[in-house]
C-alpha positions in Angstrom: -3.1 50.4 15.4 -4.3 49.1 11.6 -4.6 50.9 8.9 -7.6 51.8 6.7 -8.8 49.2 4.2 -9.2 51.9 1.1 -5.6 53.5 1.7 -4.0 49.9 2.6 -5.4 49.0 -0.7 -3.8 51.9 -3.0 -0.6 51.9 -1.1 -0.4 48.3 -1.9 -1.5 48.8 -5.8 1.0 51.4 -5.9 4.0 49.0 -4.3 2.7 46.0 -6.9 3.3 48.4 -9.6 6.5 49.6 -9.0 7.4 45.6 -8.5 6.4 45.0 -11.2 9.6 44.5 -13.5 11.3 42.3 -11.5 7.7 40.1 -11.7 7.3 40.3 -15.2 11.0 38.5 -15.9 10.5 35.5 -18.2 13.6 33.5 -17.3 11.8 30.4 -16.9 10.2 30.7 -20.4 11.4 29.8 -23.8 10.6 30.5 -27.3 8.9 27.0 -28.9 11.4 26.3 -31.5 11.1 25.5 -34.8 12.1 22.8 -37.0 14.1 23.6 -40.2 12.3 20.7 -41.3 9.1 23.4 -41.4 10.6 25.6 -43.9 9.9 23.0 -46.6 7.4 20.4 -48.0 8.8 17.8 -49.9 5.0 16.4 -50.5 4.2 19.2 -53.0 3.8 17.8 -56.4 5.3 18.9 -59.4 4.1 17.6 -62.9 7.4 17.7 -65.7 6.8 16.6 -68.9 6.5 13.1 -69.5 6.6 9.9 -72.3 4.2 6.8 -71.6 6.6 4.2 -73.8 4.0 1.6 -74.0 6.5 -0.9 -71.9 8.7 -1.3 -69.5 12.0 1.2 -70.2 15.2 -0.3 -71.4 17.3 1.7 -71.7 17.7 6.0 -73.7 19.8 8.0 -75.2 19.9 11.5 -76.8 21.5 13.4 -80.1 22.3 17.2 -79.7 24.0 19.5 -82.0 23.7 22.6 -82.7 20.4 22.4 -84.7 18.9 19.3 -84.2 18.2 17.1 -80.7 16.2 13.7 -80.2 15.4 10.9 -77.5 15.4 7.4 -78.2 13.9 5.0 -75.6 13.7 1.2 -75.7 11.1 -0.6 -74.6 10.8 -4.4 -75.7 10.4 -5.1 -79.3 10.3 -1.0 -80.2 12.2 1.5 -80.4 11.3 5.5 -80.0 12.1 8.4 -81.5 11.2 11.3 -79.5 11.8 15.5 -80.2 13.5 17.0 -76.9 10.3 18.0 -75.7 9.3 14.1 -75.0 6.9 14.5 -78.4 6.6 11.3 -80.4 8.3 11.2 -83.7 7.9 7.7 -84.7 8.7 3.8 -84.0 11.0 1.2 -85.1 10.0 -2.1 -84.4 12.8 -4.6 -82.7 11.1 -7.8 -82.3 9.6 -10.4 -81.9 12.2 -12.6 -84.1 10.3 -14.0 -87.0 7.4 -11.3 -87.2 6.8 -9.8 -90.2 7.0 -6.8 -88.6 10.1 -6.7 -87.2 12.2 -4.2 -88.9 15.8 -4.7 -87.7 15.4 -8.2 -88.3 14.6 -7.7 -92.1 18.0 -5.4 -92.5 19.5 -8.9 -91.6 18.3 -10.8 -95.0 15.4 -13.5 -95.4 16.3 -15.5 -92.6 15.9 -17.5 -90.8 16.8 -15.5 -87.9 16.2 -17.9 -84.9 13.7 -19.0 -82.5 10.8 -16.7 -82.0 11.9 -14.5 -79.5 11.1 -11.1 -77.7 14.1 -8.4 -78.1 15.1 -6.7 -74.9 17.7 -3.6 -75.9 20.8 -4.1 -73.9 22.7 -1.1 -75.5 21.9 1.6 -77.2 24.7 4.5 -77.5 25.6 7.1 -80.2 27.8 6.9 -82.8 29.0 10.6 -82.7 31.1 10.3 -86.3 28.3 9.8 -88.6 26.2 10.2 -86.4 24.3 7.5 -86.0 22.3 5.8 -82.9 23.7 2.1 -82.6 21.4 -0.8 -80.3 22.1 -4.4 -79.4 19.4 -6.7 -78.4 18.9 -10.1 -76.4 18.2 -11.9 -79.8 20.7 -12.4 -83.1 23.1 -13.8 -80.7 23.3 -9.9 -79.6 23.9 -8.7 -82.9 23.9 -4.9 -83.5 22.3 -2.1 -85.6 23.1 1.3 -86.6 20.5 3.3 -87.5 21.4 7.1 -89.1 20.2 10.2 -88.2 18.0 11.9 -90.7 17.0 15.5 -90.5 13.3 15.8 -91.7 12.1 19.1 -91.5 12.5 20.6 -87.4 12.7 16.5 -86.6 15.6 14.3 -86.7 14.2 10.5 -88.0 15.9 7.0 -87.9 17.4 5.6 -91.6 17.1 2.2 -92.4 18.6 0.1 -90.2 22.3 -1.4 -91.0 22.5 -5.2 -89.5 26.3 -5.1 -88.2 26.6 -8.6 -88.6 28.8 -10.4 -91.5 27.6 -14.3 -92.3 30.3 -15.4 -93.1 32.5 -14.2 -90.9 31.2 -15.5 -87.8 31.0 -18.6 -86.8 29.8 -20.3 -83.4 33.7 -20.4 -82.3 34.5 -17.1 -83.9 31.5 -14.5 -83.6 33.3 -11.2 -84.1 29.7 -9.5 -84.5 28.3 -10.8 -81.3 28.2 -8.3 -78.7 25.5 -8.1 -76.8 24.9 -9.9 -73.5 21.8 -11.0 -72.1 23.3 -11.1 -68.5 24.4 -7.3 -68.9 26.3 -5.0 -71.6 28.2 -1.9 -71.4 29.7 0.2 -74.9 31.4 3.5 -74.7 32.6 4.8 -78.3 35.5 6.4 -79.3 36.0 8.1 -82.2 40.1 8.1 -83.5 40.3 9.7 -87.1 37.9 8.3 -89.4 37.3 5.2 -87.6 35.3 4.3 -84.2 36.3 2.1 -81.4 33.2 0.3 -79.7 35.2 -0.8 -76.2 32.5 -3.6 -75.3 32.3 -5.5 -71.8 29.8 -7.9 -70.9 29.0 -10.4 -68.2 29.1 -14.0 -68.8 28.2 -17.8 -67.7 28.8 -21.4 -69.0 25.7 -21.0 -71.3 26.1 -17.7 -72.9 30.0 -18.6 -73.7 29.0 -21.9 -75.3 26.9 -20.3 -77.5 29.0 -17.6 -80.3 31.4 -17.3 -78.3 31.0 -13.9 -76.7 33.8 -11.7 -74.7 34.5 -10.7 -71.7 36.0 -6.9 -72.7 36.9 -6.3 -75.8 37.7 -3.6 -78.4 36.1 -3.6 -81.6 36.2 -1.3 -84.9 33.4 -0.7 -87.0 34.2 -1.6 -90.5 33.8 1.5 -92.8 30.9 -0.3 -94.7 28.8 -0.6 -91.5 28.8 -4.5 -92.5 30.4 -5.0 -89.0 33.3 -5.2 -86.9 37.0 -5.9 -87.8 37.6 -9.3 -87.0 40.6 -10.3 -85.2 40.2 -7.5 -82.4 41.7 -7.8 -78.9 39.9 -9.2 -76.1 39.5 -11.0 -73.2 37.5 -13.4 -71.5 37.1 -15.4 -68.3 38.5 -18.6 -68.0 36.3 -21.2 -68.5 37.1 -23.3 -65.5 35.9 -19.8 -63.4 32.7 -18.7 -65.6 29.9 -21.1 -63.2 31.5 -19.1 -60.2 33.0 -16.1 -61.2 30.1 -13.4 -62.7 31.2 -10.4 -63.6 28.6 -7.3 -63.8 29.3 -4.4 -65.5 27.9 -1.2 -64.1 28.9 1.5 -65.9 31.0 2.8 -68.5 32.5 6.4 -69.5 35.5 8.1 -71.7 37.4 10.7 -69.9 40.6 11.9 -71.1 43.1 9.4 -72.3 41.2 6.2 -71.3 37.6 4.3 -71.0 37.0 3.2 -67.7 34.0 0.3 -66.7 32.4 0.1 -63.3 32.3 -3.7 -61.7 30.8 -5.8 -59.2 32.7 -9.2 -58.6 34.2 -11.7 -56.2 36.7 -10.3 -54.2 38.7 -13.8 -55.5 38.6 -16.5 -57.8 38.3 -18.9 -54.9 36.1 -16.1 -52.6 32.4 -17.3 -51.6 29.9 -15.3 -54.8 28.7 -13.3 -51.9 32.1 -12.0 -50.8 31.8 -8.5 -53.6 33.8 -5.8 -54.0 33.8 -2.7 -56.9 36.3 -2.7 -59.2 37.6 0.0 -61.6 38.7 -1.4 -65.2 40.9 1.0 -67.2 41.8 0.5 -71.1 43.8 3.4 -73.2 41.5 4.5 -75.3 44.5 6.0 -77.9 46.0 3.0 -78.8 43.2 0.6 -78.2 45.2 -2.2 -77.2 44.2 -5.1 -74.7 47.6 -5.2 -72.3 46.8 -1.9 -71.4 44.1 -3.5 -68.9 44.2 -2.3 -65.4 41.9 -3.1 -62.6 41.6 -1.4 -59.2 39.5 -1.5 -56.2 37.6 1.0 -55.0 36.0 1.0 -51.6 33.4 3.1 -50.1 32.9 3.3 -46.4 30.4 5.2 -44.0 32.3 7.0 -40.9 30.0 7.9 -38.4 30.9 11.6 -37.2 30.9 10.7 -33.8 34.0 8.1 -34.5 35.4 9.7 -37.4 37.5 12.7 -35.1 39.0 9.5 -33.3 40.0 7.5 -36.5 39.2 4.6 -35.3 39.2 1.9 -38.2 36.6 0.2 -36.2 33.7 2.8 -37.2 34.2 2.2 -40.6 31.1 0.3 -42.1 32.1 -1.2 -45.6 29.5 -0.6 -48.3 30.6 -2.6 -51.6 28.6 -3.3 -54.2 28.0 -0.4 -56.5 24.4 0.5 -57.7 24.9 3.4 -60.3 27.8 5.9 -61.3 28.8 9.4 -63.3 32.1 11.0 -63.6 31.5 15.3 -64.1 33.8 18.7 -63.2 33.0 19.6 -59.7 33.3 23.4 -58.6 35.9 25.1 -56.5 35.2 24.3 -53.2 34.3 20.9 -53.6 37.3 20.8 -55.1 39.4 21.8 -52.7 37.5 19.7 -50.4 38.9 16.9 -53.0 42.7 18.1 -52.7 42.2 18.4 -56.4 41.8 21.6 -59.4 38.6 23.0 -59.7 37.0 21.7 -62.8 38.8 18.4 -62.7 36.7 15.5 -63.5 35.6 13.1 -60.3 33.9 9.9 -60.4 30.7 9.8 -58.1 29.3 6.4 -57.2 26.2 5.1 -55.0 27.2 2.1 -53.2 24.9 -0.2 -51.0 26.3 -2.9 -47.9 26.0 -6.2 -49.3 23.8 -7.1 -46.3 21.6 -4.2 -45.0 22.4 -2.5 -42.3 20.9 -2.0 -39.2 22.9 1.0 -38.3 24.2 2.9 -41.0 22.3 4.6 -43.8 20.4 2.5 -46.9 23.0 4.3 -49.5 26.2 5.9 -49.4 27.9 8.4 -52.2 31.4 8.3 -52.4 33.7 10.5 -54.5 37.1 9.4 -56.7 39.0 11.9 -58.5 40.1 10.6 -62.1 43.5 11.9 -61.5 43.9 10.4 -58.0 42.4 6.5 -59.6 45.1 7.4 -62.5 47.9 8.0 -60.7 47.3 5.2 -58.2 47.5 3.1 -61.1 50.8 4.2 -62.7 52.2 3.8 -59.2 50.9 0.1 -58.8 52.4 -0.4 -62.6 55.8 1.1 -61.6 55.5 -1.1 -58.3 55.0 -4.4 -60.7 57.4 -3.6 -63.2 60.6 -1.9 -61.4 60.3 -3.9 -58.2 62.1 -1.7 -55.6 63.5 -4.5 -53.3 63.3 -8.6 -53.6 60.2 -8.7 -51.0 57.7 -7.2 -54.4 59.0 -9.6 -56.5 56.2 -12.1 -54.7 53.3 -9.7 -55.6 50.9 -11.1 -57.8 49.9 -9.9 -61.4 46.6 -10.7 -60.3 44.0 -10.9 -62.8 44.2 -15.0 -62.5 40.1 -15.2 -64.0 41.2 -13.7 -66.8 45.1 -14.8 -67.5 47.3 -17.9 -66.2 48.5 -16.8 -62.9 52.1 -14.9 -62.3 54.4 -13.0 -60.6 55.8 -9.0 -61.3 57.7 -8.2 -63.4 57.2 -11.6 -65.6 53.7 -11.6 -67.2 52.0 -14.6 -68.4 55.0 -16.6 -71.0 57.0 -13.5 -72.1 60.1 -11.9 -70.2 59.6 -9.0 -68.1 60.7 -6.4 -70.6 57.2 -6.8 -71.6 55.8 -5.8 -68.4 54.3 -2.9 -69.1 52.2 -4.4 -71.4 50.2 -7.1 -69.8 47.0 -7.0 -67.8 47.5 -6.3 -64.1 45.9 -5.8 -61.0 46.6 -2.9 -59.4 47.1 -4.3 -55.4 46.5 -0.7 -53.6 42.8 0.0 -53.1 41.3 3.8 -53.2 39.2 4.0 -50.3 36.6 7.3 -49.2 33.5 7.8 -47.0 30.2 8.4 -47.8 29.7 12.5 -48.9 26.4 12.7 -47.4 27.6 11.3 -43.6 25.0 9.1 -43.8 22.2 11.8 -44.3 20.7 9.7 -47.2 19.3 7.1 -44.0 16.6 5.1 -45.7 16.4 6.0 -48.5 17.5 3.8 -51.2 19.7 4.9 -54.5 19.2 3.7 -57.6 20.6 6.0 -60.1 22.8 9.0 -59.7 23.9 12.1 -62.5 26.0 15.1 -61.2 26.0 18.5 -62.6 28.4 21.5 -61.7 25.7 24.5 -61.7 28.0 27.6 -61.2 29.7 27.9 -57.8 27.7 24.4 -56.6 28.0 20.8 -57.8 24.2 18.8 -57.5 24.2 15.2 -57.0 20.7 14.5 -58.9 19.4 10.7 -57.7 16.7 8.5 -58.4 15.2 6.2 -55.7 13.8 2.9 -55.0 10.3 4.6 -54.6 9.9 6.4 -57.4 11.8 9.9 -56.3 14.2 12.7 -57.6 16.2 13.9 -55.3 18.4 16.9 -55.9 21.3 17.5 -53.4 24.2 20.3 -52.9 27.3 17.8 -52.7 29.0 19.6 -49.6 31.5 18.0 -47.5 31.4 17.6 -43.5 27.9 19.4 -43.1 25.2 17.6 -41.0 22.0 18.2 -43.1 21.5 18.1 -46.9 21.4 20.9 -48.8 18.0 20.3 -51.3 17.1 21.6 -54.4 14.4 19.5 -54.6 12.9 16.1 -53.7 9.9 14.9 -55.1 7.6 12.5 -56.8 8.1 11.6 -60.4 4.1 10.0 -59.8 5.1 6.6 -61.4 3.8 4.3 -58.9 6.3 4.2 -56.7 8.7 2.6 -59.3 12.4 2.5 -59.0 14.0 4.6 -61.2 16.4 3.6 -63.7 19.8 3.6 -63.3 21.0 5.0 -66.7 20.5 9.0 -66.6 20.8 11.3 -70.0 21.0 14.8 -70.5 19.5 16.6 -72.9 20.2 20.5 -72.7 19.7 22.2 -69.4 17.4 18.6 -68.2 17.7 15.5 -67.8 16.0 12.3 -68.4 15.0 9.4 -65.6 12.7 6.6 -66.8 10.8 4.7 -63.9 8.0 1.6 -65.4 6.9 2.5 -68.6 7.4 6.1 -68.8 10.4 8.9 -69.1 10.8 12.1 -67.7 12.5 15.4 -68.3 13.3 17.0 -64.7 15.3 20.2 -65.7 18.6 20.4 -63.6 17.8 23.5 -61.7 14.8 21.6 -59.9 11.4 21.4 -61.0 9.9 24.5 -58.8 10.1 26.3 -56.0 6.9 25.5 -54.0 8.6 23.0 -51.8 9.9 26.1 -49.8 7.5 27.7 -47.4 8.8 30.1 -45.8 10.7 33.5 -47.3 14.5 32.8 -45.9 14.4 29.6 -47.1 13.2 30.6 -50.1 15.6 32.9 -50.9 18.4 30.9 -49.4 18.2 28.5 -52.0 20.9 29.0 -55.1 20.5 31.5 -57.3 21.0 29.0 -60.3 17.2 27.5 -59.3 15.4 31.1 -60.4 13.2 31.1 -56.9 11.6 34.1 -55.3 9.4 35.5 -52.9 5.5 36.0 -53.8 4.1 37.8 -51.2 2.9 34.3 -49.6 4.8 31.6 -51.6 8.3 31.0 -53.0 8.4 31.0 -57.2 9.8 31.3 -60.6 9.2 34.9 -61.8 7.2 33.4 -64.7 4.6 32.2 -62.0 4.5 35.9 -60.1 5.9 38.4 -62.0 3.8 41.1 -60.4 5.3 40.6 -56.6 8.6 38.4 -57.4 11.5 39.4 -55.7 14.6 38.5 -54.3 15.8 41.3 -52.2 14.3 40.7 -48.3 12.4 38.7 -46.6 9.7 40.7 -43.7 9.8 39.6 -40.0 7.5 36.6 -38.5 6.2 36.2 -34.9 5.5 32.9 -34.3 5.0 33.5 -30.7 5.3 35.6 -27.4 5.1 36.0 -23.9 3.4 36.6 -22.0 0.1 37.2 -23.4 -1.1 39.6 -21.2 0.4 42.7 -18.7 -0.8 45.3 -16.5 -2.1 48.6 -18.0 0.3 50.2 -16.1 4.1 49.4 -15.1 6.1 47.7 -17.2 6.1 44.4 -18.8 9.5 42.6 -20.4 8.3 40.8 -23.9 9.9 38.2 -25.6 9.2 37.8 -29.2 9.8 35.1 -31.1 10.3 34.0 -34.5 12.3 34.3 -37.7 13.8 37.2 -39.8 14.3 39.5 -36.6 18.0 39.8 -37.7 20.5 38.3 -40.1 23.8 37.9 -38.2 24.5 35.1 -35.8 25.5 37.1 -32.7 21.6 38.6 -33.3 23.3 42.1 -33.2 20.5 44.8 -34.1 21.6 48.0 -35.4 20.0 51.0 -33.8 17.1 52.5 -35.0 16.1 49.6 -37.5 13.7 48.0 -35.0 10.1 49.1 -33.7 7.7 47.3 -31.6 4.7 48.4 -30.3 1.7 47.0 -28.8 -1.2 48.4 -29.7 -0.6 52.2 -29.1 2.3 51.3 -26.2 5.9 51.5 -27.5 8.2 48.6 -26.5 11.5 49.6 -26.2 14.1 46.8 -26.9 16.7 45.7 -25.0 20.0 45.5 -25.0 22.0 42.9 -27.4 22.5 40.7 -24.6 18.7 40.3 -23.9 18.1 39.0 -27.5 19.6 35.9 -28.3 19.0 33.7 -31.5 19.1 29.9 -29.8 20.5 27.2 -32.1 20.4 24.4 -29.7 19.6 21.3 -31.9 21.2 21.3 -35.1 17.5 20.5 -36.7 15.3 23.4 -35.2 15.9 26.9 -34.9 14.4 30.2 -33.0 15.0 34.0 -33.2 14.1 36.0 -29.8 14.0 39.8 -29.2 13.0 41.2 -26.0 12.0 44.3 -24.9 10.4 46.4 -22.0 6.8 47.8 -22.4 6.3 51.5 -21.4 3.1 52.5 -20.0 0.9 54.9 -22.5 -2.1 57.1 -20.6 -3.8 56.7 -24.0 -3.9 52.8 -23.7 -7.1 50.8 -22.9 -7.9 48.1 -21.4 -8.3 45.2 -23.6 -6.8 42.7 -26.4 -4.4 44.5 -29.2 -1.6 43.2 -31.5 2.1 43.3 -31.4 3.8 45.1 -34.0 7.7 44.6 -35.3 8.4 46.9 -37.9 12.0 46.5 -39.3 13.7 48.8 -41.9 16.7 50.3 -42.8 18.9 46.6 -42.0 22.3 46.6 -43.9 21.8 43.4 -46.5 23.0 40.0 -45.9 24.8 37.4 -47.9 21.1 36.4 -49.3 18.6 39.2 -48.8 18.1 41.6 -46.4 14.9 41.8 -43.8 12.8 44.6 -44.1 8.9 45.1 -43.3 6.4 44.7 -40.8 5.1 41.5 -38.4 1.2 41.7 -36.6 0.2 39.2 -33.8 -2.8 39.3 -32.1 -4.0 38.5 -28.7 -2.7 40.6 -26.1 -4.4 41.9 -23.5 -3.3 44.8 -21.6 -5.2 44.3 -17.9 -6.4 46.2 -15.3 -5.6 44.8 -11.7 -8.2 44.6 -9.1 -7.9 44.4 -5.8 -11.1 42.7 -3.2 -9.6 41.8 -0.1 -6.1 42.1 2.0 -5.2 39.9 4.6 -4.4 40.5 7.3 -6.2 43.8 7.9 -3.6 45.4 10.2 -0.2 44.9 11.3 2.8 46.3 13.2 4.3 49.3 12.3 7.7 47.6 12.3 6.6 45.5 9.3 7.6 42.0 8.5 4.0 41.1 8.0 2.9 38.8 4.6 -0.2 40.5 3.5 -2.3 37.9 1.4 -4.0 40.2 -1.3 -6.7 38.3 -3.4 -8.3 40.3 -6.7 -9.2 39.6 -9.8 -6.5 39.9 -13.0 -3.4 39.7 -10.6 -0.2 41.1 -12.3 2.5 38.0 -11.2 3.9 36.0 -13.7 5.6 32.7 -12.8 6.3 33.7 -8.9 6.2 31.3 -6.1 4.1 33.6 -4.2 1.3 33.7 -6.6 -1.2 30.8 -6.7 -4.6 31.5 -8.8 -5.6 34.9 -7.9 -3.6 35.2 -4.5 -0.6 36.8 -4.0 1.5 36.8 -1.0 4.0 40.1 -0.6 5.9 41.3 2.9 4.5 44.1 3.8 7.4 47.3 4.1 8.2 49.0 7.1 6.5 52.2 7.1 9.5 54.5 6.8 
């Protein structure tokens, strides 16, 4: 016998109801993640002060003491004196050769001084004894000048110059005052006593060498008269048989303990193809400046992918050799370690590039040499030359042979072995390490490179091919980079130089015509979007929350903070449930919780929806995804309770979170709104069949408008198919 329509119809809302929280499950749903990627915008622009030099940048330099500082920049044919706030001082002009103009030239005598000629600076350093700024230029046959520093009220100003350059003491065949190199010149001075050392290496070719006869590397004193250099100073020089074939370029130069080191890029070989280059580490004392104290070494750079790296297979390792730009600083402790060396100890950071590009490794690698480490290599490969262990070293080579008649250890070059320890050599053993980044830096394209240690961090700060400062954590083994900033210097896209200076707490890039002062702890803040990442970000770089934006305190100090970040629902589902029953909600977003596991602590977390309390769920019903290494997503679930007091309609979610113990950055506290869900009332229109056995096993068909399922089989567009029971 059926059964009425109206109490078949209630009897069947009532059974849909209490089914209800086994339809509502959501196991076939997951939260949209989000990509870390989102939590920054590395197109913001930041605008740090700035010089427009007139020319193309040559090269800079600063003076700081205690009550004075200055930049000086060289552009072609001027020099400028700037106050550390990039404000002009005043000019010197360089150039051209026979202008009337042309200061440094006049500081020379009458003349004549030569052809008339531009002057491109190819050095410009400081003289810390006097002090005074020295620069060498393309024209003079690369004489030198030394210009004094001259306080003048709050400015420092440029004396006279002093031509370093002696008539008659240099000849075409004996030029001790001709330093400079058109092809490339790097000074580091050293001051001993009362006198300074200028330790000089330049790159040379058939053409340059004919003319004054310029050297290779060489240490020169400045005479105490500032008339010029001692004559008579050690040196050397490539062969000239090898000059045509064998270039030399000099990268860098620093002083760092008891020695000056210089930075190479050369043949691997006297008789190697020009395109067959390797980096090379040059070492002279600088406490007895002496020339047999010459050591060279190779240093080699290598990206591992991670993948291949575990295996150490020698296979995965992609040789990048040719060094672009250096700087040797104090890294902290944990980079240190990293290092197997003390923190504070003083490493040598280079950017390398493959001589041909590759098509499967990154644009630029950074690699990372500890002084001590390149030292003691060396004294080993010494000790190895000079006290030969057994016969089979007595065959190695003293290497070196562009620069010295060839020869065999322990005998240098005509003199008995007793002397060993006193000739050039080439050190045989090569320092090899892999890129620091793991090949994070992809694209992108290095041209110069300054490290800082900032507190418990040490910041690789690089310039790029495209006109960009990039400002990276240097961390070991991690598969993302750690910014502190990466944006535009706004100079057209033009590389930056590779020579970086620091002034204070900033330092200064030129790119084109212009120099910039980019302070060390980043520029700004407004590159991070989002509250966690804001205050993730080192304490050293002053940022904060703002309410709706990540700052300096300067730029908010009403609402800055750096204590916790609120909750934000990005999404959840689903976006609708019955009136009455339950519903299970997932939420999703960031700042739900701050410890991996996604353990919440009782009582800190409240959700409602509209005037419904959701009560969440267990720990093992809210899980924080990590999935892909490059997105992210925070969950919370929990079961909504039916409220007589609830209408029918749309009304927001609500996650209210407060009392949460702090974590390692900030702790999360406040509230999170979404709108745009609707609590429904189901509505039942027809059931079919109409009647069935008592027994039961009968589908019923039930067709209605709002249907509760969510994701069922059995429910397609407003049908639903359900057994009926069996009436007991």
């Amino acid at each position: 016998m059926g059964l009425l329509l109206p109490l078949l119809q209630a009897s069947l809302l009532l059974m849909l109801l209490l089914r209800l929280p086994e339809a509502s499950t959501n196991l076939d749903w997951q939260c949209p993640r989000i990509p870390f990627a989102a939590s920054r915008d590395f197109s913001v622009k930041y605008v740090v002060p700035s010089f427009s030099a007139g020319g193309r940048v040559q090269a800079t330099a600063v003076y700081e003491d205690s009550k004075n500082s200055a930049v000086f920049v060289a552009i072609r044919n001027r020099l400028h004196v700037l106050g550390p706030d990039l404000q002009y001082i005043e000019s010197l002009t360089t150039g051209p050769i026979g202008d009337p103009g042309c200061q440094t030239c006049a500081s020379c005598g009458p003349g004549p001084h030569g052809p008339p000629n531009d002057t491109d600076t190819l050095v410009l350093v400081m003289e810390p004894g006097l002090p005074a700024l020295v620069s060498c230029g393309s024209t003079l046959q690369g004489r030198c000048f030394l210009h004094e520093l001259e306080p003048q009220g709050e400015a420092l100003h440029l004396a006279a110059p002093a031509c370093l350059f002696s008539a008659s003491n240099n000849k075409p065949e004996a030029c001790t005052d001709c330093v400079a190199s058109h092809l490339g010149t790097r000074v580091t001075v050293v001051e001993q006593g009362h006198a300074s050392y200028f330790y000089v290496a330049s790159s040379l070719d058939p053409e340059l060498a004919a003319s004054f006869s310029p050297r290779s590397v060489s240490i020169r004193r400045l005479k105490s008269d500032t008339s010029g250099f001692q004559p008579g100073f050690p040196s050397l020089s490539v062969l000239p048989k090898y000059l045509a074939s064998y270039l030399i370029k000099y990268v860098h130069s620093f002083h760092s303990g008891d020695f000056v080191y210089f930075l190479t890029v050369q043949p691997m070989d006297v008789r190697s193809p020009p395109s067959a280059l390797q980096t090379r580490l040059v070492r002279l004392n600088a406490i007895e400046p002496e020339i047999g104290d010459y050591r060279e070494l190779v240093l080699d750079c290598h990206f591992a992918p991670k993948r291949r790296r575990r295996s150490g297979a020698p296979k995965s390792l992609q040789a990048y050799q040719v060094l672009q730009a250096a700087h040797s600083a104090p890294v902290d402790a944990k980079l240190a370690l990293d290092l197997s060396i003390s923190e504070g100890q003083e490493v040598l950071f280079g950017v390398f590039v493959a001589v041909k590009d590759s098509s499967s490794g990154p644009n630029s690698v950074v690699c990372a040499f500890p002084i001590n480490h390149l030292d003691n290599l060396i004294e080993e490969g010494v000790e190895r030359c000079c006290h030969p262990s057994n016969s089979s070293l007595l065959t190695r080579r003293r290497g070196l042979d562009f620069f010295q008649t060839p020869s065999f250890c322990p005998n240098p070059p005509g003199a008995p072995s007793s002397r060993c320890h006193y000739f050039p050599l080439m050190v045989h053993d090569s320092f090899t390490r892999v890129d620091l980044f793991n090949g994070l830096l992809g694209s992108v394209k290095v041209t110069a490179l300054h490290v800082t240690r900032l507190g418990n961090v040490t910041v690789a700060h690089m310039g790029t091919e495209d006109g960009r400062i990039l400002q990276v954590e240097i961390a070991r083994s991690l598969n993302y980079l750690l910014y502190v900033s990466n944006f535009s210097l706004g100079s057209s896209g033009q590389p930056v130089h590779q020579d970086v200076s620091r002034l204070g707490n900033d330092l200064l890039f030129a790119s084109g015509d212009q120099v910039f002062k980019v302070p060390i702890q980043g520029p700004g803040c407004g590159h991070f979007l989002t509250c966690w990442r804001c205050l993730r970000a080192q304490r050293f770089m002053g940022c904060g929350w703002c309410g709706d934006r990540c700052g300096r305190q300067k730029e908010c100090p009403g609402s800055w903070q750096q204590d916790y970040c609120p909750p934000e629902i990005t999404e959840f589902h689903p976006h609708s449930g019955p009136l009455r029953g339950t519903t299970r909600l997932t939420l999703c977003g960031s700042n739900f919780y701050l410890r991996p596991d996604g353990v919440v602590p009782e009582g800190t977390h409240q959700i409602t929806v509209g005037q419904s309390p959701c009560r969440l769920l267990p720990k093992d019903s809210s899980t924080r995804r990590s999935g892909s290494q490059k997105e992210f997503i925070e969950e919370l679930e929990c079961e909504l309770e039916p409220l007589e007091t609830q209408a029918v309609g749309t009304t927001n979610i609500s996650l209210l979170i407060t009392n949460m113990p702090a974590g390692k950055h900030f702790r999360v506290e406040g509230v999170s709104v979404r709108e745009d869900f609707s609590f429904m009332e189901p509505m039942l229109t027809s059931i079919k069949p109409d009647f069935g056995p008592r027994a039961g096993g009968t589908y019923l068909t039930l067709e209605g408008q709002k249907p509760v399922c969510r994701h069922q089989p059995s429910c397609v567009g407003q049908r639903n198919s359900v057994p009926a029971g069996t009436g007991q």
